[in-house]
mmJSON file of the N, C-alpha and C atoms, coordinates in Angstrom:
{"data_MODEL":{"atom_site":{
"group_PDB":["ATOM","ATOM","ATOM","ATOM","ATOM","ATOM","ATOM","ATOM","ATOM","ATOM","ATOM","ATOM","ATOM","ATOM","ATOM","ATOM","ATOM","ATOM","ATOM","ATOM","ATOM","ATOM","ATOM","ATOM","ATOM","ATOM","ATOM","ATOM","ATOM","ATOM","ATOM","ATOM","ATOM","ATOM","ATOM","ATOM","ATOM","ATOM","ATOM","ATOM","ATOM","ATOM","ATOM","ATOM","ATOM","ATOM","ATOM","ATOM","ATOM","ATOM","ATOM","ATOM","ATOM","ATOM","ATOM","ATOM","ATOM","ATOM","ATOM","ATOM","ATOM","ATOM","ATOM","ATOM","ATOM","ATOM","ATOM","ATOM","ATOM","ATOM","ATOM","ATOM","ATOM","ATOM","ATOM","ATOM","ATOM","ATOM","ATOM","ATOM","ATOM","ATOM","ATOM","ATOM","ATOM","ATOM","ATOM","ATOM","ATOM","ATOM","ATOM","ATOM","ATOM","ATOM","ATOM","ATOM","ATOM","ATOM","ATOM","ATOM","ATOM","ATOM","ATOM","ATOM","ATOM","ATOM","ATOM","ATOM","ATOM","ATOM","ATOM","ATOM","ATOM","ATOM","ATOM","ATOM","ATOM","ATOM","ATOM","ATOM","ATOM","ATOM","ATOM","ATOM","ATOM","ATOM","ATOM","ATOM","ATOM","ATOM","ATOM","ATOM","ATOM","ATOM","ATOM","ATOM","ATOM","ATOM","ATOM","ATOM","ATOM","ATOM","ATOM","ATOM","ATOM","ATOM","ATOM","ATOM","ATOM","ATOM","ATOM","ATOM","ATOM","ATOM","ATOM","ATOM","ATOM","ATOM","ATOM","ATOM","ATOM","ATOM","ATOM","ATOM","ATOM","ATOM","ATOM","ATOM","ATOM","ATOM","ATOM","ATOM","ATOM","ATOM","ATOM","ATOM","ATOM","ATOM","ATOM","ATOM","ATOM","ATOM","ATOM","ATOM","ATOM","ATOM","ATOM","ATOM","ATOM","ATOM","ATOM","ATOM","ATOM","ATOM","ATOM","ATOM","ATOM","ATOM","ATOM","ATOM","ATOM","ATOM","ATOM","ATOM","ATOM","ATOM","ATOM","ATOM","ATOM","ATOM","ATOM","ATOM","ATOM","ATOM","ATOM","ATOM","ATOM","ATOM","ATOM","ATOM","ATOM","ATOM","ATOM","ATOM","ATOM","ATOM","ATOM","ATOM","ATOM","ATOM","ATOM","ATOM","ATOM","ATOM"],
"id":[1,2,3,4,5,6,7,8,9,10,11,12,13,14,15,16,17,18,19,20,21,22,23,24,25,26,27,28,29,30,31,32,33,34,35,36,37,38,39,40,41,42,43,44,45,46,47,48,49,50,51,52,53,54,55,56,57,58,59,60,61,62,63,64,65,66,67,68,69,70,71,72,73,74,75,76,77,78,79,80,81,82,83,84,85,86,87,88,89,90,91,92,93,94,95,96,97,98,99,100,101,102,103,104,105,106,107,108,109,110,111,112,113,114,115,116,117,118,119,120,121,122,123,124,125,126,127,128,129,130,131,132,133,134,135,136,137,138,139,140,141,142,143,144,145,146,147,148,149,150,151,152,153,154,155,156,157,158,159,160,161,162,163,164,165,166,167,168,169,170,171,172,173,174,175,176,177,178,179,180,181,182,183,184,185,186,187,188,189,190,191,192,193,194,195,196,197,198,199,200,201,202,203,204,205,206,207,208,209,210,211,212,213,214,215,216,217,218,219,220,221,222,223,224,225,226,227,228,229,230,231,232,233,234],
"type_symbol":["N","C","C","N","C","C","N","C","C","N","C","C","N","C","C","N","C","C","N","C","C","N","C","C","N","C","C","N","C","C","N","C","C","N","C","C","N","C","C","N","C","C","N","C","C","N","C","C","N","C","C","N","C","C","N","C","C","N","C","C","N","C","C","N","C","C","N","C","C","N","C","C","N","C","C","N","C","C","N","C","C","N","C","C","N","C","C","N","C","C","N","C","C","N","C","C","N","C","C","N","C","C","N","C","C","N","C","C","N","C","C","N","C","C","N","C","C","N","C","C","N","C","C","N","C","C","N","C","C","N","C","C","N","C","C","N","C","C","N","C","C","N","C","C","N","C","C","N","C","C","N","C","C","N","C","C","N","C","C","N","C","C","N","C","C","N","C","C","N","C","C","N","C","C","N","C","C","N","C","C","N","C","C","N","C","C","N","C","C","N","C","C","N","C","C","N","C","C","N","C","C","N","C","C","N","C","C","N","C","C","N","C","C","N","C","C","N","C","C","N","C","C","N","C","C","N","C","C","N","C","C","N","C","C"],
"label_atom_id":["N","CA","C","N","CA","C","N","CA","C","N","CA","C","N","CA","C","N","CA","C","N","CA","C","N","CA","C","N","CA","C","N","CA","C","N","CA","C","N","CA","C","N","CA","C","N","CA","C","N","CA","C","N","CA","C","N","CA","C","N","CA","C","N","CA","C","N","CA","C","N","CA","C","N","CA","C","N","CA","C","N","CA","C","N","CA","C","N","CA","C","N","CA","C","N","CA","C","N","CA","C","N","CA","C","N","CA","C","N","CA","C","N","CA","C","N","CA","C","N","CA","C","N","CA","C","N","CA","C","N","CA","C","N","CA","C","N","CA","C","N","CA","C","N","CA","C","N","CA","C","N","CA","C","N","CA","C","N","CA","C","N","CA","C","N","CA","C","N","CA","C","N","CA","C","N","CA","C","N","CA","C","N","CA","C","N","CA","C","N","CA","C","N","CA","C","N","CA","C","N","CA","C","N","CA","C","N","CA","C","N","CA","C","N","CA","C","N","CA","C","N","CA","C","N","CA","C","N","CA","C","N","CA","C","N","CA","C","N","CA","C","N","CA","C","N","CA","C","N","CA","C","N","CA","C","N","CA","C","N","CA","C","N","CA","C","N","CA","C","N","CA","C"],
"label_alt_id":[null,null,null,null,null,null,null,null,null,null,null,null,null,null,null,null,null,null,null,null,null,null,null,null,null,null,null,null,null,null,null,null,null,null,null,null,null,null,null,null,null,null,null,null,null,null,null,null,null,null,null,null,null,null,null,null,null,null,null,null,null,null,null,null,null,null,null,null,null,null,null,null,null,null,null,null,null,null,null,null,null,null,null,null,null,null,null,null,null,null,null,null,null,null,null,null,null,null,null,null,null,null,null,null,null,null,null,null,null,null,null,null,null,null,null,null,null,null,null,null,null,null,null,null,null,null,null,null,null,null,null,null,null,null,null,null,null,null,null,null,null,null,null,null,null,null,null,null,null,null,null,null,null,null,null,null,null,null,null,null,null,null,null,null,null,null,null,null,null,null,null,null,null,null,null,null,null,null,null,null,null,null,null,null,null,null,null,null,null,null,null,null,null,null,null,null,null,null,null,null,null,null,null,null,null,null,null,null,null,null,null,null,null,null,null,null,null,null,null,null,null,null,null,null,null,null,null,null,null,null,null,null,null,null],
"label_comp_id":["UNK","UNK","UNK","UNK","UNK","UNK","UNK","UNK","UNK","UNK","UNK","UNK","UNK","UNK","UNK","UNK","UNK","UNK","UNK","UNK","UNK","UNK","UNK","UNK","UNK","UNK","UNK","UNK","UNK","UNK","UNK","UNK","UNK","UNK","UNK","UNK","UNK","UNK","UNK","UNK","UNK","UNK","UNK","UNK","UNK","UNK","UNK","UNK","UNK","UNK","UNK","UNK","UNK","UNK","UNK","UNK","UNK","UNK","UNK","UNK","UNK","UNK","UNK","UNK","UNK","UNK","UNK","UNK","UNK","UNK","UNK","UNK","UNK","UNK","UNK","UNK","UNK","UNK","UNK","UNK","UNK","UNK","UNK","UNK","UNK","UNK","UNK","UNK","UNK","UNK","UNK","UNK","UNK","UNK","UNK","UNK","UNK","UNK","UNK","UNK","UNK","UNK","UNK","UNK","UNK","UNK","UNK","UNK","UNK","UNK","UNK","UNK","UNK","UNK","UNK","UNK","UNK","UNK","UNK","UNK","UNK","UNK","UNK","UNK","UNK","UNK","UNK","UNK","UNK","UNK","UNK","UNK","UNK","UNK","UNK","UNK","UNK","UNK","UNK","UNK","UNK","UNK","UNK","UNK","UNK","UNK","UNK","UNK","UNK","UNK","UNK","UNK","UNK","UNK","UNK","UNK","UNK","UNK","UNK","UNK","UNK","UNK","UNK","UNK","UNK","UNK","UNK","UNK","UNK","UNK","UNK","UNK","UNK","UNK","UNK","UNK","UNK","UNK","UNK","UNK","UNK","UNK","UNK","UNK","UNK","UNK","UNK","UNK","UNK","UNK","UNK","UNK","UNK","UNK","UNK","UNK","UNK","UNK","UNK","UNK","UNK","UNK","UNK","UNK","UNK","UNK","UNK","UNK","UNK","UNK","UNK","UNK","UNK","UNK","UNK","UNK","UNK","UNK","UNK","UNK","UNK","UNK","UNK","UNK","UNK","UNK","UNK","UNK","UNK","UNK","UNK","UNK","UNK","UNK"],
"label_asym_id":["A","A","A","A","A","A","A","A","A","A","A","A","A","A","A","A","A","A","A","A","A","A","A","A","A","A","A","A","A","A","A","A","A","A","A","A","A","A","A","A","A","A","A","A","A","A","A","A","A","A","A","A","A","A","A","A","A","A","A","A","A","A","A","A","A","A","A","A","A","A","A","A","A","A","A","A","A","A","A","A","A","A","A","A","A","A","A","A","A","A","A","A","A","A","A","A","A","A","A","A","A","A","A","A","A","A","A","A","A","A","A","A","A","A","A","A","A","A","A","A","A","A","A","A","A","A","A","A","A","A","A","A","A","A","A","A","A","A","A","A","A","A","A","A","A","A","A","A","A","A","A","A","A","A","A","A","A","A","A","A","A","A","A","A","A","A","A","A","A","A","A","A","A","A","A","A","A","A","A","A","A","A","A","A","A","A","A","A","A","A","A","A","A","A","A","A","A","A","A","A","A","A","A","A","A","A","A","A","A","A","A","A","A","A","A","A","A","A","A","A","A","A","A","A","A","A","A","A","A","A","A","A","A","A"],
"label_entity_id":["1","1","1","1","1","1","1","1","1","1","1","1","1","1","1","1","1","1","1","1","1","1","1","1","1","1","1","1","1","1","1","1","1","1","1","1","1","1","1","1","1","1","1","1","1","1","1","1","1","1","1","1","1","1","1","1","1","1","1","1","1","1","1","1","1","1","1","1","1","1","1","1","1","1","1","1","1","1","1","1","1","1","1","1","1","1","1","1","1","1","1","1","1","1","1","1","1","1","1","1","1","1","1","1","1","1","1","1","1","1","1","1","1","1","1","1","1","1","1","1","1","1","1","1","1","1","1","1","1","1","1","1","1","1","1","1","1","1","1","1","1","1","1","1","1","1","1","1","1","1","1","1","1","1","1","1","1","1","1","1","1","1","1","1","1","1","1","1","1","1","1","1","1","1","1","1","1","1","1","1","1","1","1","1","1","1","1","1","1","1","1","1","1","1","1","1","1","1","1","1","1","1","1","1","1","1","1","1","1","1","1","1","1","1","1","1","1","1","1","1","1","1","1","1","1","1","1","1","1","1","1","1","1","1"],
"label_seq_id":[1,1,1,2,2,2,3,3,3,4,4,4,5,5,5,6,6,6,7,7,7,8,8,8,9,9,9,10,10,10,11,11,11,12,12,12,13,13,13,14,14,14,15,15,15,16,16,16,17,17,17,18,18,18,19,19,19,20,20,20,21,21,21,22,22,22,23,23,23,24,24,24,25,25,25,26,26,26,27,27,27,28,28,28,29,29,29,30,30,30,31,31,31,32,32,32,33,33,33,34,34,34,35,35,35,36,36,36,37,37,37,38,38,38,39,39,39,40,40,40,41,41,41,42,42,42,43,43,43,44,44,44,45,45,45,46,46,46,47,47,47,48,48,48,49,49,49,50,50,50,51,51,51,52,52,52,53,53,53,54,54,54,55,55,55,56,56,56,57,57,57,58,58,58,59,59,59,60,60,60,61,61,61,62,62,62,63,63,63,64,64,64,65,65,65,66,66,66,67,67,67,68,68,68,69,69,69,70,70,70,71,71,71,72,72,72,73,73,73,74,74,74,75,75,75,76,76,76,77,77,77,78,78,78],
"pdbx_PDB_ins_code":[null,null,null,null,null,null,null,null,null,null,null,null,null,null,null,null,null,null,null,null,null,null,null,null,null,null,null,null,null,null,null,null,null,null,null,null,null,null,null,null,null,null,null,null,null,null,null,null,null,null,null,null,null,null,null,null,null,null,null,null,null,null,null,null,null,null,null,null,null,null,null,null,null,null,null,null,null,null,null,null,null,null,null,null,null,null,null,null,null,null,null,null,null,null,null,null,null,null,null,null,null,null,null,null,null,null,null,null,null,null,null,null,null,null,null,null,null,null,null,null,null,null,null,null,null,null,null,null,null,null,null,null,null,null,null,null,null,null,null,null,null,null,null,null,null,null,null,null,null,null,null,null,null,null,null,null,null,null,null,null,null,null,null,null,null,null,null,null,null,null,null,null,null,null,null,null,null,null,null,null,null,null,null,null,null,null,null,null,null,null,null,null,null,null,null,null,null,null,null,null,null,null,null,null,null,null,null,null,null,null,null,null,null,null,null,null,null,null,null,null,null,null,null,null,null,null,null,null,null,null,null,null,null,null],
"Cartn_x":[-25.733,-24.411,-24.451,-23.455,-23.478,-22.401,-22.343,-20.57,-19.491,-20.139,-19.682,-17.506,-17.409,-16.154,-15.494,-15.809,-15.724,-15.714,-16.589,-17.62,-16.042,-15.656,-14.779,-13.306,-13.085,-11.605,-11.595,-12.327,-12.383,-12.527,-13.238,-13.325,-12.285,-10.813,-9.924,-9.657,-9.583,-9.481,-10.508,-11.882,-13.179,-12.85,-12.368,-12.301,-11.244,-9.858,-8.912,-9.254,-10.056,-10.305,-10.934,-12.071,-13.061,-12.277,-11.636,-10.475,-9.782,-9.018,-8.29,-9.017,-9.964,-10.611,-10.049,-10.044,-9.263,-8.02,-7.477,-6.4,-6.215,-5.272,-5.048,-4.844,-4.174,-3.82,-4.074,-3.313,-3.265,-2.646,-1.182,-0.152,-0.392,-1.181,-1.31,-2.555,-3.038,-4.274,-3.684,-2.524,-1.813,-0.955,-0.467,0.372,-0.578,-1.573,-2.279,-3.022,-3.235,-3.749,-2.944,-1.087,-0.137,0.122,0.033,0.06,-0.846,-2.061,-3.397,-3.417,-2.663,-2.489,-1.635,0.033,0.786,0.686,0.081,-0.444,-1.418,-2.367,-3.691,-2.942,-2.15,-1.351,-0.368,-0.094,0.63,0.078,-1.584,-2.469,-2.725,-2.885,-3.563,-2.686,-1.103,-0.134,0.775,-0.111,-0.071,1.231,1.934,2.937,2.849,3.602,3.742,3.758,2.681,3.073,4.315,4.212,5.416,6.625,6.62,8.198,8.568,7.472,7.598,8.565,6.903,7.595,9.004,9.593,10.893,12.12,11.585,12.463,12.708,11.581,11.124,11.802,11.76,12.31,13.544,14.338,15.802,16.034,15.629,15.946,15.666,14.925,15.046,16.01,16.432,17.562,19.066,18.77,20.523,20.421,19.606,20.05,19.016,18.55,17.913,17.379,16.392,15.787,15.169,15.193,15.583,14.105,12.843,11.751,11.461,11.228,10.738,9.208,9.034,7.153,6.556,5.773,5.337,5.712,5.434,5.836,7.295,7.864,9.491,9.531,9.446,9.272,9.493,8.173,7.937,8.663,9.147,10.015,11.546,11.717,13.065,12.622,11.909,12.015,11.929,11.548,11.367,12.764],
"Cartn_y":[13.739,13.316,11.821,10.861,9.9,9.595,8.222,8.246,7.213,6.663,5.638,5.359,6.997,7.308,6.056,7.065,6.291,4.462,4.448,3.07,1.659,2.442,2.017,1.744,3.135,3.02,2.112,2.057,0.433,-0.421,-0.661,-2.047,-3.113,-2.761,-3.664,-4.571,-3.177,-4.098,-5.154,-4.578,-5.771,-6.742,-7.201,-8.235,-9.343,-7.807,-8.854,-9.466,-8.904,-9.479,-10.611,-10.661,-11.753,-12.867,-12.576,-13.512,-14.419,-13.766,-14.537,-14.653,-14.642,-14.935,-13.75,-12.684,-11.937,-12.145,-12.067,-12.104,-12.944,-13.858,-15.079,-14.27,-13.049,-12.606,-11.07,-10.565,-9.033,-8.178,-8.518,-8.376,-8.957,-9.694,-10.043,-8.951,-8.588,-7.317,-6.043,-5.666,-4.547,-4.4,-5.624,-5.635,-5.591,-5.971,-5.783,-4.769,-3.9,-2.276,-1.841,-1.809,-1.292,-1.126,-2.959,-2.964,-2.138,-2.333,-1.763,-0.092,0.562,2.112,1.715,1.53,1.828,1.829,0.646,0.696,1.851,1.844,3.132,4.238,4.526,5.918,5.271,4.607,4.927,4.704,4.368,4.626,5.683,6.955,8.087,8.994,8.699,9.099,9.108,8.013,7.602,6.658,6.099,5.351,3.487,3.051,2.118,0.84,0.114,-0.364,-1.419,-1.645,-2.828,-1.949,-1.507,-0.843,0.289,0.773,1.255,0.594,-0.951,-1.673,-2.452,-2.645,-3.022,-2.111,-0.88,-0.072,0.566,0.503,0.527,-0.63,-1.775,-3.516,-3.446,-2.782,-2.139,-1.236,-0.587,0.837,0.612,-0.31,-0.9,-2.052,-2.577,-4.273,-2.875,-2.248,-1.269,-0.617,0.28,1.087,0.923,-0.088,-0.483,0.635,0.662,1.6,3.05,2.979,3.833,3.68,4.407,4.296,4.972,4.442,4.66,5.095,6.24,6.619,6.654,6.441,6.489,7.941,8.973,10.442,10.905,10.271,10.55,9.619,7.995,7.593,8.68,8.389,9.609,10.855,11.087,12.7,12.221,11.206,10.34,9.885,9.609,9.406,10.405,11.59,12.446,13.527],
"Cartn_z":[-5.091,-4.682,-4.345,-4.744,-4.438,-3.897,-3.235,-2.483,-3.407,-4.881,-4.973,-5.591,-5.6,-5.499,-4.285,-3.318,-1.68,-2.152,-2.188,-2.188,-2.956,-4.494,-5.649,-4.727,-3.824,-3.18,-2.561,-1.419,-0.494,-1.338,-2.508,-2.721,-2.716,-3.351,-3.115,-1.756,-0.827,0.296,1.277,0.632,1.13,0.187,-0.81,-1.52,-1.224,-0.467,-0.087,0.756,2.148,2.848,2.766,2.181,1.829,1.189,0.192,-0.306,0.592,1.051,2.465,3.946,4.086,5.054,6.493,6.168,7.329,7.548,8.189,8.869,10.349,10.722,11.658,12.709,12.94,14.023,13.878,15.252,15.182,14.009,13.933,13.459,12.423,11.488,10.312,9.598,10.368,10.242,9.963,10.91,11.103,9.674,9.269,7.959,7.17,6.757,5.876,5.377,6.307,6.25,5.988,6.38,5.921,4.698,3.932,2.54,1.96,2.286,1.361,1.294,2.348,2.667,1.481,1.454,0.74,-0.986,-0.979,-2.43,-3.19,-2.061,-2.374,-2.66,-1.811,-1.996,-3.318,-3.56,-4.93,-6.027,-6.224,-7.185,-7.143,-6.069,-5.674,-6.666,-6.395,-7.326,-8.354,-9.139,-10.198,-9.713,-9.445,-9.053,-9.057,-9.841,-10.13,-8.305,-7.592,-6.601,-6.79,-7.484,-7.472,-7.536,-8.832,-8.566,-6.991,-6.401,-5.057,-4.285,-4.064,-3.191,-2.882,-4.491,-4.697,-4.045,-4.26,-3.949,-2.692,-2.003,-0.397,0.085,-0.332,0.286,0.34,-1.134,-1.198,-0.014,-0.163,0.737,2.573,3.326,4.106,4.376,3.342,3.443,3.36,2.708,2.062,3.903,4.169,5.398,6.461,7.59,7.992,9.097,9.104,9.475,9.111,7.482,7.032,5.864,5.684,5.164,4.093,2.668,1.705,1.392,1.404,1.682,-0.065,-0.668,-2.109,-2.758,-1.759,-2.185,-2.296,-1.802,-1.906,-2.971,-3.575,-4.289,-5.302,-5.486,-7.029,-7.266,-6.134,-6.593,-6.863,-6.209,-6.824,-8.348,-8.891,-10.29,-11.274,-10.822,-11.529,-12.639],
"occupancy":[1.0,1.0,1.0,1.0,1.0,1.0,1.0,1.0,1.0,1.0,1.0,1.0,1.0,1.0,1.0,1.0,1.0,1.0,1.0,1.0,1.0,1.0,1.0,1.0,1.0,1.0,1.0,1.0,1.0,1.0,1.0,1.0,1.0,1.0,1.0,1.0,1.0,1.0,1.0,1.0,1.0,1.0,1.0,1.0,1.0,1.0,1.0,1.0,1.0,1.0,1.0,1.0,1.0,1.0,1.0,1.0,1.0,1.0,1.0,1.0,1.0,1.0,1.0,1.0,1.0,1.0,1.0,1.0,1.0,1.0,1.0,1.0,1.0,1.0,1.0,1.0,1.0,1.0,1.0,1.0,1.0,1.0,1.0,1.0,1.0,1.0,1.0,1.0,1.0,1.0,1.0,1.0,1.0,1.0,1.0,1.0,1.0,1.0,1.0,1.0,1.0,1.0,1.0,1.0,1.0,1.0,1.0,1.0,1.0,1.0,1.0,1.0,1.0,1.0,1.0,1.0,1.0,1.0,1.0,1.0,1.0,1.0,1.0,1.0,1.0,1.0,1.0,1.0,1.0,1.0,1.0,1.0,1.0,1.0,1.0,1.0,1.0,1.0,1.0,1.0,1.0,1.0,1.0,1.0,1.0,1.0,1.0,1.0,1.0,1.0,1.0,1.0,1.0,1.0,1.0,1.0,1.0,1.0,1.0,1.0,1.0,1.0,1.0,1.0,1.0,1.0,1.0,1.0,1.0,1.0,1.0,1.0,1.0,1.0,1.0,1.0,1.0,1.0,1.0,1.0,1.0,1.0,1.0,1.0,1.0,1.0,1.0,1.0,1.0,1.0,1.0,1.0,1.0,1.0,1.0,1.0,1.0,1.0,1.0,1.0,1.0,1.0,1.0,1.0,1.0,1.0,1.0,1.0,1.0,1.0,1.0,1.0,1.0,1.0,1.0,1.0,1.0,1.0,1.0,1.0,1.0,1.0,1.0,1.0,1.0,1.0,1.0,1.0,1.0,1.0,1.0,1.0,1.0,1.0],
"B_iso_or_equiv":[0.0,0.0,0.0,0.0,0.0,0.0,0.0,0.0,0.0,0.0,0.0,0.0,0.0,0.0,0.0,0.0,0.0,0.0,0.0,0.0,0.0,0.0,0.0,0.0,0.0,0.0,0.0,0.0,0.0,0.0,0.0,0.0,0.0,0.0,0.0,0.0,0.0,0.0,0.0,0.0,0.0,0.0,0.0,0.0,0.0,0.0,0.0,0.0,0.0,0.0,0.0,0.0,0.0,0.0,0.0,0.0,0.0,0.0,0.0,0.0,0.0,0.0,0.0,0.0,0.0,0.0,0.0,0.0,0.0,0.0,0.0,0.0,0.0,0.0,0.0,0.0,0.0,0.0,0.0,0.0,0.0,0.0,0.0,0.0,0.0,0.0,0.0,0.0,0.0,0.0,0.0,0.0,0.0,0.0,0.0,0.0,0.0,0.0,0.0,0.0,0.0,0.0,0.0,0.0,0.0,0.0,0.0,0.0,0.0,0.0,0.0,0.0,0.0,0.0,0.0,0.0,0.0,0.0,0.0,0.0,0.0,0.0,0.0,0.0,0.0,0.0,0.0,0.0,0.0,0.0,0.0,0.0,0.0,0.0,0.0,0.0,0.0,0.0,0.0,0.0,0.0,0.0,0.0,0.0,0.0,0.0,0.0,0.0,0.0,0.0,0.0,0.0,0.0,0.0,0.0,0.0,0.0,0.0,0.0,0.0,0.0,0.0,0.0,0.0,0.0,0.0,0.0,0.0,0.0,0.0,0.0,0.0,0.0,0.0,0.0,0.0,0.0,0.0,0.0,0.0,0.0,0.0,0.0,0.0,0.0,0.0,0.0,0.0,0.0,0.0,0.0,0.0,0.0,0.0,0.0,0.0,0.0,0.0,0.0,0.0,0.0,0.0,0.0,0.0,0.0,0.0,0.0,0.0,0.0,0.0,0.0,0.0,0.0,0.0,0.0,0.0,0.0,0.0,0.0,0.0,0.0,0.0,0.0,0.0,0.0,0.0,0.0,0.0,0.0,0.0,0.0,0.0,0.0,0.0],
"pdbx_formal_charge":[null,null,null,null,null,null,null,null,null,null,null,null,null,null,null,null,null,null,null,null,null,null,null,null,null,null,null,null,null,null,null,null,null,null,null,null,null,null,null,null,null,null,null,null,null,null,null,null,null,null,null,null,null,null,null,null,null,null,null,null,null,null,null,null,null,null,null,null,null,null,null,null,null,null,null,null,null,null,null,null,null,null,null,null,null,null,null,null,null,null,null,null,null,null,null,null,null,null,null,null,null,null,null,null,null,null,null,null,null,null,null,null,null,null,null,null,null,null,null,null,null,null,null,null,null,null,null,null,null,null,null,null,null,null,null,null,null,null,null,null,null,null,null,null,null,null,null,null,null,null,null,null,null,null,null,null,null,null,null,null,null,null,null,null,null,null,null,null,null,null,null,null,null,null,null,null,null,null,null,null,null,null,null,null,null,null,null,null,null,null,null,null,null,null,null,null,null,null,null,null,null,null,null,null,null,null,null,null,null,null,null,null,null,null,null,null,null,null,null,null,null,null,null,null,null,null,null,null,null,null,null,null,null,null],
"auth_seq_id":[1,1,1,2,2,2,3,3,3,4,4,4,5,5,5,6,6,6,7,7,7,8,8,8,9,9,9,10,10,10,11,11,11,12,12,12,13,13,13,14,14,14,15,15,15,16,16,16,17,17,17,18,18,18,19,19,19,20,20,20,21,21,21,22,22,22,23,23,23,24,24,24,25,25,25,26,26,26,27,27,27,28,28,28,29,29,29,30,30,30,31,31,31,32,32,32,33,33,33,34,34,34,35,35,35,36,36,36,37,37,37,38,38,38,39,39,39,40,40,40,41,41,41,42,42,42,43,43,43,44,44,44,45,45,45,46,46,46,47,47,47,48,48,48,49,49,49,50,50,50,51,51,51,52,52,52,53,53,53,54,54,54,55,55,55,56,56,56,57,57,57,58,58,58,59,59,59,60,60,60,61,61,61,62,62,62,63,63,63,64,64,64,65,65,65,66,66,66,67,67,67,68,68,68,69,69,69,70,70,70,71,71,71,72,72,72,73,73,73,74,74,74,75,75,75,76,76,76,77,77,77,78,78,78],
"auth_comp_id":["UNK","UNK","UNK","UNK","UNK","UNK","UNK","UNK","UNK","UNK","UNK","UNK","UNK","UNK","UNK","UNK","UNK","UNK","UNK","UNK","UNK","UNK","UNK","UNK","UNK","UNK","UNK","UNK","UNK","UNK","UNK","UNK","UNK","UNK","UNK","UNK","UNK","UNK","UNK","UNK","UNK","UNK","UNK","UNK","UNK","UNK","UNK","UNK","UNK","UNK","UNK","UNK","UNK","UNK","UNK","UNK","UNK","UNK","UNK","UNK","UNK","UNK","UNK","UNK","UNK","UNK","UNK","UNK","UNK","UNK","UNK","UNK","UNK","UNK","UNK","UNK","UNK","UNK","UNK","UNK","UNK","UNK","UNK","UNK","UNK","UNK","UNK","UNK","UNK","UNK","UNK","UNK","UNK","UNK","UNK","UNK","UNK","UNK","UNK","UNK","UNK","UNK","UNK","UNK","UNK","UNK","UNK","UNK","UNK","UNK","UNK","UNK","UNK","UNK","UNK","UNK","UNK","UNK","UNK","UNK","UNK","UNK","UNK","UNK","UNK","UNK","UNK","UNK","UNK","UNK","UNK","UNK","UNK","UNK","UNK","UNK","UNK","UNK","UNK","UNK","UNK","UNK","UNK","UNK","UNK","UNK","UNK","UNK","UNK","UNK","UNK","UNK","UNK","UNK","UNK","UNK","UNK","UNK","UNK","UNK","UNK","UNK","UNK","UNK","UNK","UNK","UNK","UNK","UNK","UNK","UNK","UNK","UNK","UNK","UNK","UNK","UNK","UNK","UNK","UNK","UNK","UNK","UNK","UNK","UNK","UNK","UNK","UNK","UNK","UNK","UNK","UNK","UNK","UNK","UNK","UNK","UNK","UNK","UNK","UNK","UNK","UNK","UNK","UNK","UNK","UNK","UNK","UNK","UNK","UNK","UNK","UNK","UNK","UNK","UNK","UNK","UNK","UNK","UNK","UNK","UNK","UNK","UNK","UNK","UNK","UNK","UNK","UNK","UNK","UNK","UNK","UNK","UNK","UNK"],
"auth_asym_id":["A","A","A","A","A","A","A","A","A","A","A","A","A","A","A","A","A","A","A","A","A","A","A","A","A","A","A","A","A","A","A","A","A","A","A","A","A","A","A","A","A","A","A","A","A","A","A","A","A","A","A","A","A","A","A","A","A","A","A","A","A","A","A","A","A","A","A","A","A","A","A","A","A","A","A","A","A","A","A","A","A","A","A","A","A","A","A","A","A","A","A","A","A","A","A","A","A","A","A","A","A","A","A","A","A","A","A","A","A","A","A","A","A","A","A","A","A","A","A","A","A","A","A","A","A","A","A","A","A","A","A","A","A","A","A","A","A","A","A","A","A","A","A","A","A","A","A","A","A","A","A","A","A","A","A","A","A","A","A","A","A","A","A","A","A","A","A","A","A","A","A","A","A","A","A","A","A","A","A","A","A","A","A","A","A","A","A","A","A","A","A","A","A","A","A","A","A","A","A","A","A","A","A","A","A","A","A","A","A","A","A","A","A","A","A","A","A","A","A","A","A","A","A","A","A","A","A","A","A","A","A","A","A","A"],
"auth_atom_id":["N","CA","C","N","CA","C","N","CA","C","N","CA","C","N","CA","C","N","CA","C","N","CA","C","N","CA","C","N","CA","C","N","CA","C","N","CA","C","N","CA","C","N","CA","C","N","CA","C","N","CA","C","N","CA","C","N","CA","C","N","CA","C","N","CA","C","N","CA","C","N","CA","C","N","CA","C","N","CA","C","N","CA","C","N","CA","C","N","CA","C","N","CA","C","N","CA","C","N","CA","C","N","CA","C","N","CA","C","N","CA","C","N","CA","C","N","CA","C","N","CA","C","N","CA","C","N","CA","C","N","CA","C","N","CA","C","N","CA","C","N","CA","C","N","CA","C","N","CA","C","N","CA","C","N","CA","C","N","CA","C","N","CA","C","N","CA","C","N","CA","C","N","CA","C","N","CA","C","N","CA","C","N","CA","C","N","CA","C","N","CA","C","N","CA","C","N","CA","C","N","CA","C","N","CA","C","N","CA","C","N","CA","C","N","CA","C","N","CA","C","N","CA","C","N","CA","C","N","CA","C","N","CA","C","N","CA","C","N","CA","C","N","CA","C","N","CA","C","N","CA","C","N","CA","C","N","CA","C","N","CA","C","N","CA","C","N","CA","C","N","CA","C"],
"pdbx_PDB_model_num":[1,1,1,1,1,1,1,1,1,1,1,1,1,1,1,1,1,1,1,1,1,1,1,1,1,1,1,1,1,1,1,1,1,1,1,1,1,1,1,1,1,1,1,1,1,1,1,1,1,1,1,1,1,1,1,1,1,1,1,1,1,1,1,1,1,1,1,1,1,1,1,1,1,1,1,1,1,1,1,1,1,1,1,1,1,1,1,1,1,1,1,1,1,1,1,1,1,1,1,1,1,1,1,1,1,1,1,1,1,1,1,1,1,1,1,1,1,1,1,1,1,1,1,1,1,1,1,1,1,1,1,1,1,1,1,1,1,1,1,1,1,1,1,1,1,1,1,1,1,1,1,1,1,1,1,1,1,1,1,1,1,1,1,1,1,1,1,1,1,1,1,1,1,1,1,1,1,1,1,1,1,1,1,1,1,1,1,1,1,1,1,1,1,1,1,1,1,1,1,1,1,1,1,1,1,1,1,1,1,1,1,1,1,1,1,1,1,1,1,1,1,1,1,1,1,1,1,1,1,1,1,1,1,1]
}}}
């Protein structure tokens, strides 16, 4: 058994990190795990991140307060 499944999923986000040097603050850390969750989960489900996030950005600016998750996503396109 090896873990390198595991190992492949993180990699994006050790790279982002390394890329941008971490994060300046708390709240720039906190958003950034946010992003990196939201995206992962819409590779997990085959789901396009961009068109998600467009539609999540819509769907927060149209009814504020109001949250677009990747899984509702996808069952709306279906």
């Amino acid at each position: 058994m090896t873990d390198n499944q595991a190992e492949r999923s993180i990699r994006p986000a050790v790279l982002g990190r390394k890329n941008h040097h971490g994060s300046r603050s708390k709240r720039g850390t906190e958003v950034a795990a946010l992003l990196y969750s939201l995206i992962g989960t819409c590779r997990m489900l085959a789901v396009s991140p961009t068109e998600y996030l467009l539609a999540a950005a819509t769907v927060a600016i149209e009814s504020p307060g109001e949250v677009l998750l990747p899984h509702e996503f996808k069952r709306q396109k279906r």
